[in-house]
TORBADO-24192 format. One record per residue (C-alpha): residue number from 1; x negated, y, z negated. Coordinates in nm, 4 decimals, decimal comma, padded with zeros to 6 digits. Example, Ala and Ser with C-alpha at 12.3 -4.5 7.8 and 13.67 -1.06 7.14 Angstrom:
// TORBADO-24192
(1; (-01,2300; -00,4500; -00,7800)),
(2; (-01,3670; -00,1060; -00,7140)),
//
This chain:
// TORBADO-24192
(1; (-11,9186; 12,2368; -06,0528)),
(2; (-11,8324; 12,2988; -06,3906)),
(3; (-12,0487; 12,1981; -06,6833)),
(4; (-11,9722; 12,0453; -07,0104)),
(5; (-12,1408; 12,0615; -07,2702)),
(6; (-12,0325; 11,8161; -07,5988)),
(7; (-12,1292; 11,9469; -07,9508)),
(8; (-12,3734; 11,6919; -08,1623)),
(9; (-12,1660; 11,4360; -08,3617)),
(10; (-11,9068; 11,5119; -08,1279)),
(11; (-11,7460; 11,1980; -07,9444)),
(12; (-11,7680; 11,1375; -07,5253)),
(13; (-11,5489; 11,0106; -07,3432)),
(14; (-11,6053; 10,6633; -07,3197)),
(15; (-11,8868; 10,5773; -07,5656)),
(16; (-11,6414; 10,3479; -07,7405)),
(17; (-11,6232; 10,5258; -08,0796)),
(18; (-11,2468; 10,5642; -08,0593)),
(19; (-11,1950; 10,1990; -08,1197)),
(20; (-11,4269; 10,2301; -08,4316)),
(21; (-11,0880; 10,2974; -08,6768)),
(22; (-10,9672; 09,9664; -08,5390)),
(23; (-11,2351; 09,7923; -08,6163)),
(24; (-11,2226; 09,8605; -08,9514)),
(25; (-10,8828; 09,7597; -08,9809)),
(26; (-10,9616; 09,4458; -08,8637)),
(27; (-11,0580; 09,2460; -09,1822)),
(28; (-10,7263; 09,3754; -09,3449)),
(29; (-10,5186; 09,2873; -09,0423)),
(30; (-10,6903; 08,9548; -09,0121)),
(31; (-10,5854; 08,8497; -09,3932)),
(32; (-10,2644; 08,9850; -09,3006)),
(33; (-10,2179; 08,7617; -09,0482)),
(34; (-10,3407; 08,4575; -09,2396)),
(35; (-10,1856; 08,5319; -09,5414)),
(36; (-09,8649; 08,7311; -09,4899)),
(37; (-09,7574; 08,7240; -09,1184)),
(38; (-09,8055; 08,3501; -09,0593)),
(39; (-09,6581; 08,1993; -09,3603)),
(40; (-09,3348; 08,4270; -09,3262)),
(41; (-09,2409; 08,2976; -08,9628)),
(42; (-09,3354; 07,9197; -09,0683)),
(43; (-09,1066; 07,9773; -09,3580)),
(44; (-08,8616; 08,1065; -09,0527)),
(45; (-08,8657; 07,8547; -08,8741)),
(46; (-08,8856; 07,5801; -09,1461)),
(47; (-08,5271; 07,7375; -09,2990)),
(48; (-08,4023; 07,6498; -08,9239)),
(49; (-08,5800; 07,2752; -08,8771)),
(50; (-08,5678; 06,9267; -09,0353)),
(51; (-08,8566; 06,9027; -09,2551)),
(52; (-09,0065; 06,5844; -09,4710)),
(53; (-09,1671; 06,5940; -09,7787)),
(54; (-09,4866; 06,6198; -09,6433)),
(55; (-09,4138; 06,9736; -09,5143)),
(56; (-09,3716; 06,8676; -09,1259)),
(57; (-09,0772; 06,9467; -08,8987)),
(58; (-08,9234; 06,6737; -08,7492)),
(59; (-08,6310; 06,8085; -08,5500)),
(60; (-08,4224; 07,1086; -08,5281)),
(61; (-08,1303; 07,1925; -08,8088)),
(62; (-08,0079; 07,5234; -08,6860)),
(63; (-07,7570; 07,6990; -08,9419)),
(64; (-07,7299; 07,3521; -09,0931)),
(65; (-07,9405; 07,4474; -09,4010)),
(66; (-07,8091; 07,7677; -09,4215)),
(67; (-07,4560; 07,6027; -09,4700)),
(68; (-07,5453; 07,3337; -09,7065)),
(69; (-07,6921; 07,6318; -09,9087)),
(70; (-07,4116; 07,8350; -09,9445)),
(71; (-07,1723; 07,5363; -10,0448)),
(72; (-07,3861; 07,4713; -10,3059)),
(73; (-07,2538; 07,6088; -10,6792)),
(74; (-07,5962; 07,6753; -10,7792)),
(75; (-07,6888; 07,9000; -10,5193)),
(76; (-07,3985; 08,1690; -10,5762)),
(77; (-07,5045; 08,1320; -10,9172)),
(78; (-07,8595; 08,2022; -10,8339)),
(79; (-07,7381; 08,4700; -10,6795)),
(80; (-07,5392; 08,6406; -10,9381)),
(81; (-07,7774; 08,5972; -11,2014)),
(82; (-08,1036; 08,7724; -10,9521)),
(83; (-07,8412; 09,0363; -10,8603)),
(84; (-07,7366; 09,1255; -11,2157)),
(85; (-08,1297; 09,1000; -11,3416)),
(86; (-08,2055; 09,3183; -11,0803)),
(87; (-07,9258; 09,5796; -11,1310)),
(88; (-07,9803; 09,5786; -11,5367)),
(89; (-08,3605; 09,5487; -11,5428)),
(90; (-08,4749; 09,8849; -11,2557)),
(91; (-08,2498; 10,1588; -11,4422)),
(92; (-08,3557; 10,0454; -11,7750)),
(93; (-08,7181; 10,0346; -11,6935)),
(94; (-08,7016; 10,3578; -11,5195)),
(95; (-08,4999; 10,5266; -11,7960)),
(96; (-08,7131; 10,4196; -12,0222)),
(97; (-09,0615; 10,4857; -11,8969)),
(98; (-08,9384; 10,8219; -11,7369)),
(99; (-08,8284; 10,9327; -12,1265)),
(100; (-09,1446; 10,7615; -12,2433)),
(101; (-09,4146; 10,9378; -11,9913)),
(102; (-09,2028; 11,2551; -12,0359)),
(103; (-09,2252; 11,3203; -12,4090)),
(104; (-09,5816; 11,2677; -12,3818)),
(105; (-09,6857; 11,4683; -12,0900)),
(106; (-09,8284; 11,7255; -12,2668)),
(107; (-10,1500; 11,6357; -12,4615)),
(108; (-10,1411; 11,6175; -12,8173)),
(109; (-10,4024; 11,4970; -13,0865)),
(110; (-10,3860; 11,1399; -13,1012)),
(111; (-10,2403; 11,1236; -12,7503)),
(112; (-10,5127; 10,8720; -12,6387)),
(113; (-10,4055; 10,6291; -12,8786)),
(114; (-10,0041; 10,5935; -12,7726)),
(115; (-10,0930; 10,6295; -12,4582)),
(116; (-10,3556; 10,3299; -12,4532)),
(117; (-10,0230; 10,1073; -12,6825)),
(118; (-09,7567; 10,2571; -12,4439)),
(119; (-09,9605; 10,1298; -12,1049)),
(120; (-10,0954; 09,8164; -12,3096)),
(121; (-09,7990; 09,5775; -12,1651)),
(122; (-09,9956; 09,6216; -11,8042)),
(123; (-10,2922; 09,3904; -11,9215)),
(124; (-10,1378; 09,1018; -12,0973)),
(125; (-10,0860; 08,8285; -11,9054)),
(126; (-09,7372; 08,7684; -11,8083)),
(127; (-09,7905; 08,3894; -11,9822)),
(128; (-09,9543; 08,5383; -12,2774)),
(129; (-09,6459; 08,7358; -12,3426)),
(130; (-09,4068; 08,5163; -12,2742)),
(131; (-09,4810; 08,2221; -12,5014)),
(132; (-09,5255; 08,5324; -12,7412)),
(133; (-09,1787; 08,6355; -12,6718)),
(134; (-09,0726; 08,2778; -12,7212)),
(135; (-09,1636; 08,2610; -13,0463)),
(136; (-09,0274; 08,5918; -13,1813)),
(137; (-08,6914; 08,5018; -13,0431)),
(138; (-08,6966; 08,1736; -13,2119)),
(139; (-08,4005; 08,1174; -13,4187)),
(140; (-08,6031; 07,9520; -13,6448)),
(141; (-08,9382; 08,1357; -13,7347)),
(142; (-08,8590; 08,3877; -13,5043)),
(143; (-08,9068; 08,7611; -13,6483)),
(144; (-08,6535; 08,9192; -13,4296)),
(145; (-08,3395; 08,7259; -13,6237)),
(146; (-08,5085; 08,7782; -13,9262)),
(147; (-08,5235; 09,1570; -13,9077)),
(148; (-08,1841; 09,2151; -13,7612)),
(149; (-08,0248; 08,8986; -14,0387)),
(150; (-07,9157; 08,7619; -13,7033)),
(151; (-07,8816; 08,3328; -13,6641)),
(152; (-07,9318; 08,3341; -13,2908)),
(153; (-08,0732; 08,0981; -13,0697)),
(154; (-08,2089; 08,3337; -12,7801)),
(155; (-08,3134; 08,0907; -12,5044)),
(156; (-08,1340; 07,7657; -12,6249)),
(157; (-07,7516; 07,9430; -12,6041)),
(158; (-07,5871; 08,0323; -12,2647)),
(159; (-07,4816; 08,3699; -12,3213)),
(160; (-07,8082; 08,5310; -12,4976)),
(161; (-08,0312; 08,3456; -12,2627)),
(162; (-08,0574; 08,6212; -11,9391)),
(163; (-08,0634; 08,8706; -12,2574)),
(164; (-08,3734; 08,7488; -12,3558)),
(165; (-08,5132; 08,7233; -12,0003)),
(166; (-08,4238; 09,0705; -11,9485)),
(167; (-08,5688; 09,1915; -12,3339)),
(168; (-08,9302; 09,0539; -12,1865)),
(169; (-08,9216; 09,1976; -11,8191)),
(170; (-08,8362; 09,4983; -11,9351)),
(171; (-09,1356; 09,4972; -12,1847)),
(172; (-09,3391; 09,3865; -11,8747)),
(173; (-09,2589; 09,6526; -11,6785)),
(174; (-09,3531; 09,9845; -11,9381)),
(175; (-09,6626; 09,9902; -11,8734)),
(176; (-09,7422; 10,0549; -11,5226)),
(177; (-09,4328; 10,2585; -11,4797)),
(178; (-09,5401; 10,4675; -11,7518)),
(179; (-09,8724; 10,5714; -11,6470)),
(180; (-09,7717; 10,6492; -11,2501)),
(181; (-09,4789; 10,8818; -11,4694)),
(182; (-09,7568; 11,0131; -11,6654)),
(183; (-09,9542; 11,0984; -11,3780)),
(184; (-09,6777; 11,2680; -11,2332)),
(185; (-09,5711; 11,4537; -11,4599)),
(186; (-09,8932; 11,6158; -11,5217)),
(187; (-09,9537; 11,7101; -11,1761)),
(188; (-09,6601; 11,8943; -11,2345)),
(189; (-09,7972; 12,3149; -11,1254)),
(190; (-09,7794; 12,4712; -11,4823)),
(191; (-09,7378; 12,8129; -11,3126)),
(192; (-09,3812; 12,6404; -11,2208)),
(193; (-09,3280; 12,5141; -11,5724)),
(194; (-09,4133; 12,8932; -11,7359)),
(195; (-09,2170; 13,0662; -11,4734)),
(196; (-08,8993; 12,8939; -11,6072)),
(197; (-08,9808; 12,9065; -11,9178)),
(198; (-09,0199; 13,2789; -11,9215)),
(199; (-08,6549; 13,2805; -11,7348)),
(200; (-08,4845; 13,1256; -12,0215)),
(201; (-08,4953; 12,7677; -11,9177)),
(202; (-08,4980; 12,4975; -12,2195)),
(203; (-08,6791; 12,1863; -12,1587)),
(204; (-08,3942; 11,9832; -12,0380)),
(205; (-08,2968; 12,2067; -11,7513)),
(206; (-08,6493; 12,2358; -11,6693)),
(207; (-08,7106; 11,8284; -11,6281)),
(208; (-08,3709; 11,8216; -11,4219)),
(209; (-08,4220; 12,0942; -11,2190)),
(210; (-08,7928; 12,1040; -11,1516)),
(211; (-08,9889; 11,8149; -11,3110)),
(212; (-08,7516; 11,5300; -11,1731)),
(213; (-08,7246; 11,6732; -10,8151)),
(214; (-09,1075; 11,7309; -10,7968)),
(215; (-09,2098; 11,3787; -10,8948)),
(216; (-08,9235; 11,1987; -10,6987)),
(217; (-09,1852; 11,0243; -10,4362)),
(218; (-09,3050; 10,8757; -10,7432)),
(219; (-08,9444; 10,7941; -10,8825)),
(220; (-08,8886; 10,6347; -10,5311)),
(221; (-09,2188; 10,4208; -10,5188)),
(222; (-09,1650; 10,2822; -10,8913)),
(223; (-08,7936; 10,1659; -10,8196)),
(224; (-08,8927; 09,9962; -10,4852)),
(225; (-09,1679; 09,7981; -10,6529)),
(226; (-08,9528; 09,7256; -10,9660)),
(227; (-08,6724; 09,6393; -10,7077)),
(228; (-08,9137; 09,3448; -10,5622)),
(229; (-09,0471; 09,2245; -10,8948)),
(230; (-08,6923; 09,2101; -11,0369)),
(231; (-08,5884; 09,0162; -10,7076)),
(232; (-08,8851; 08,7654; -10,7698)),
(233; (-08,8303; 08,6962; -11,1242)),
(234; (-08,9390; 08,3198; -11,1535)),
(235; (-09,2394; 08,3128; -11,4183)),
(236; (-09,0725; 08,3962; -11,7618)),
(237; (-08,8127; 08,1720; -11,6263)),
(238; (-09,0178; 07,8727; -11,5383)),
(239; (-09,2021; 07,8666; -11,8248)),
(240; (-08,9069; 07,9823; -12,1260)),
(241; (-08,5857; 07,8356; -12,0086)),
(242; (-08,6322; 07,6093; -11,6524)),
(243; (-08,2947; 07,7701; -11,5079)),
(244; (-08,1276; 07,6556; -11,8026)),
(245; (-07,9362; 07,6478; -12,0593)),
(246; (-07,6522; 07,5479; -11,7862)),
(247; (-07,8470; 07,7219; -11,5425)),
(248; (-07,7437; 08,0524; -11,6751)),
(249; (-08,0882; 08,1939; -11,6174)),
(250; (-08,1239; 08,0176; -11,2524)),
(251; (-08,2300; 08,2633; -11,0240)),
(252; (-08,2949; 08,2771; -10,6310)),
(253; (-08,6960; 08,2506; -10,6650)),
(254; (-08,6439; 07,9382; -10,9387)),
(255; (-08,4227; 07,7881; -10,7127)),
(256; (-08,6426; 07,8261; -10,4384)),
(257; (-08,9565; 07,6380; -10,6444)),
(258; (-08,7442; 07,3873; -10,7882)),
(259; (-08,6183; 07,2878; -10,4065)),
(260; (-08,9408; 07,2935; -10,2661)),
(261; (-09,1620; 07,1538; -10,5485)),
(262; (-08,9468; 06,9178; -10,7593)),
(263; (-08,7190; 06,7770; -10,5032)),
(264; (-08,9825; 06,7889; -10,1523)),
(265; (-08,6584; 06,9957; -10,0173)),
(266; (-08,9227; 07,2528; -09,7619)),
(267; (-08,6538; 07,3334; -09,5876)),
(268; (-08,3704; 07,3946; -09,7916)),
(269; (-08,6967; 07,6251; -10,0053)),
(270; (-08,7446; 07,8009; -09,6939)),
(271; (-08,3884; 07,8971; -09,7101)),
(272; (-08,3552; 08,0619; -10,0057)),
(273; (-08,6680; 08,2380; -09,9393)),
(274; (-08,5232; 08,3725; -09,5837)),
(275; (-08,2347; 08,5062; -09,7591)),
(276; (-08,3916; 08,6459; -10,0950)),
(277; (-08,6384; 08,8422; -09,8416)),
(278; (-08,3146; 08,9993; -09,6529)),
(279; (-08,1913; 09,0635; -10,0134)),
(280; (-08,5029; 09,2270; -10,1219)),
(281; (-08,5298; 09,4153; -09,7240)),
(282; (-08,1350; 09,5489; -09,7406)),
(283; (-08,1905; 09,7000; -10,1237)),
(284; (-08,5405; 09,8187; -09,9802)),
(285; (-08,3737; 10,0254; -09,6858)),
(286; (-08,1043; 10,1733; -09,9262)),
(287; (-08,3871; 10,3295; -10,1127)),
(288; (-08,5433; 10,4816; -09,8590)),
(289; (-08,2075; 10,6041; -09,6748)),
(290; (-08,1306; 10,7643; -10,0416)),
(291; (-08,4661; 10,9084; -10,0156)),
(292; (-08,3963; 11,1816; -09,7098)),
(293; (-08,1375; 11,3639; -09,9697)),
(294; (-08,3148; 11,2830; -10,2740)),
(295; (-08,6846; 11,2461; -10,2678)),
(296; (-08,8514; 11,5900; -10,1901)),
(297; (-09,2343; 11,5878; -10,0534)),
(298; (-09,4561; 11,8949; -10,1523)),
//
């Protein structure tokens, strides 16, 4: 008979420790479930029902909302104006804080200080800012036409209005961005960095050629979740211009609250959020199929 003999702290067969991982996922999965899992299918199947404005369904709608949606002006509209905050806001944000973390990679004396003003925009409050924002884009007191000898009204004319929007969501979005670039580039090997500078490279060649490729998991993860925050713009919205001025600043999110909230319209809200998610999933899957020719993992 053979005998086997099992190492202390080593698990038996059977003693139950395997499910021990599990079990510590549980709280997280459980919250999930509650918080994430459960509201996205009764969103589903609210986008497909007849609901009142008490938030219960009362019959089955099919496609019927889905229909009534896309006949509606304001919903291409919505559409066009998420799609082109989207498209403007991630490459400028990215250029930016990529330039921004970059140039100040390498420590230098003071470095704490712009580094603490550059990553400052991560802990205002995205209210804060805004009414701050709204006042230095007033076309009255505002310092922002007074600097440039400018007479515009930012947020009260049609064609500046998504310029404004897009001046403050950009701001928003330095300072994270610029500290996960920061990171990255300092993890950069410097044995890497010395080798091509002793073969002639100049710094430019060396951020496109090294630097970039080496950080590109990190180029990957910040356009994702500036993808998603750009998709959900609602907040500076809701509180600087409600959609408006002739809903030139209406966007999928905003016409999602205003559906569900100001006119008891659950389903037609559930909707809009069905079809920003799909949005948000196709742009998400893009990504990552660009990331098997792009993104390189050490």
């Amino acid at each position: 008979m053979p005998v086997f003999h099992y190492a202390k702290g080593r698990r038996k067969p059977g003693d139950g420790s395997a499910w021990k991982p599990y079990l510590f996922l549980l709280p997280m999965l459980v919250f999930a479930a509650g918080f994430v899992y459960y509201p996205f299918i009764k969103t589903v199947i609210q986008s497909v029902s007849v609901v009142n404005f008490r938030g219960e369904i009362t019959g089955f709608a099919g496609f019927d909302n889905y229909a009534y949606l896309f006949s509606r002006r304001e919903f291409g509209i919505a559409v066009s104006n998420t799609l082109r905050l989207t498209l403007i806001n991630v490459p400028i944000t990215l250029v930016i804080t990529l330039l921004l973390a970059w140039l100040s990679s390498r420590p230098h004396p003071f470095h704490s200080v712009y580094e603490t003003m550059l990553a400052l925009p991560m802990v205002v409050s995205m209210a804060a800012i805004t009414l701050v924002y709204k006042v230095l884009l007033n076309p009255s007191v505002g310092f922002l036409n007074y600097a440039l000898g400018l007479n515009i009204g930012w947020y009260e004319d049609r064609h500046t209005a998504m310029s404004g929007i897009l001046m403050l969501t950009v701001w928003m979005g330095i300072g994270f961005n610029y500290l996960l670039f920061l990171s990255a580039f300092r993890s950069v090997p410097q044995d890497m960095l010395g080798s091509a500078q002793l073969d002639g490279a100049g710094p430019l060649r060396t951020l496109l050629f090294i630097q970039l490729p080496i950080i590109s998991p990190t180029i990957l993860y910040v356009l994702c979740t500036n993808m998603i925050q750009a998709m959900m713009t609602s907040g500076p919205i809701l509180i600087l211009t409600q959609g408006g001025p002739s809903r030139s600043t209406i966007t999928l999110i905003y016409l999602m609250y205003t559906s569900g909230y100001s006119s008891s319209n659950y389903s037609l809200a559930a909707a809009v959020s069905v079809i920003t998610f799909g949005m948000t999933l196709l742009f998400t899957v893009l990504l990552f199929l660009m990331e098997r020719k792009r993104v390189h993992y050490q």
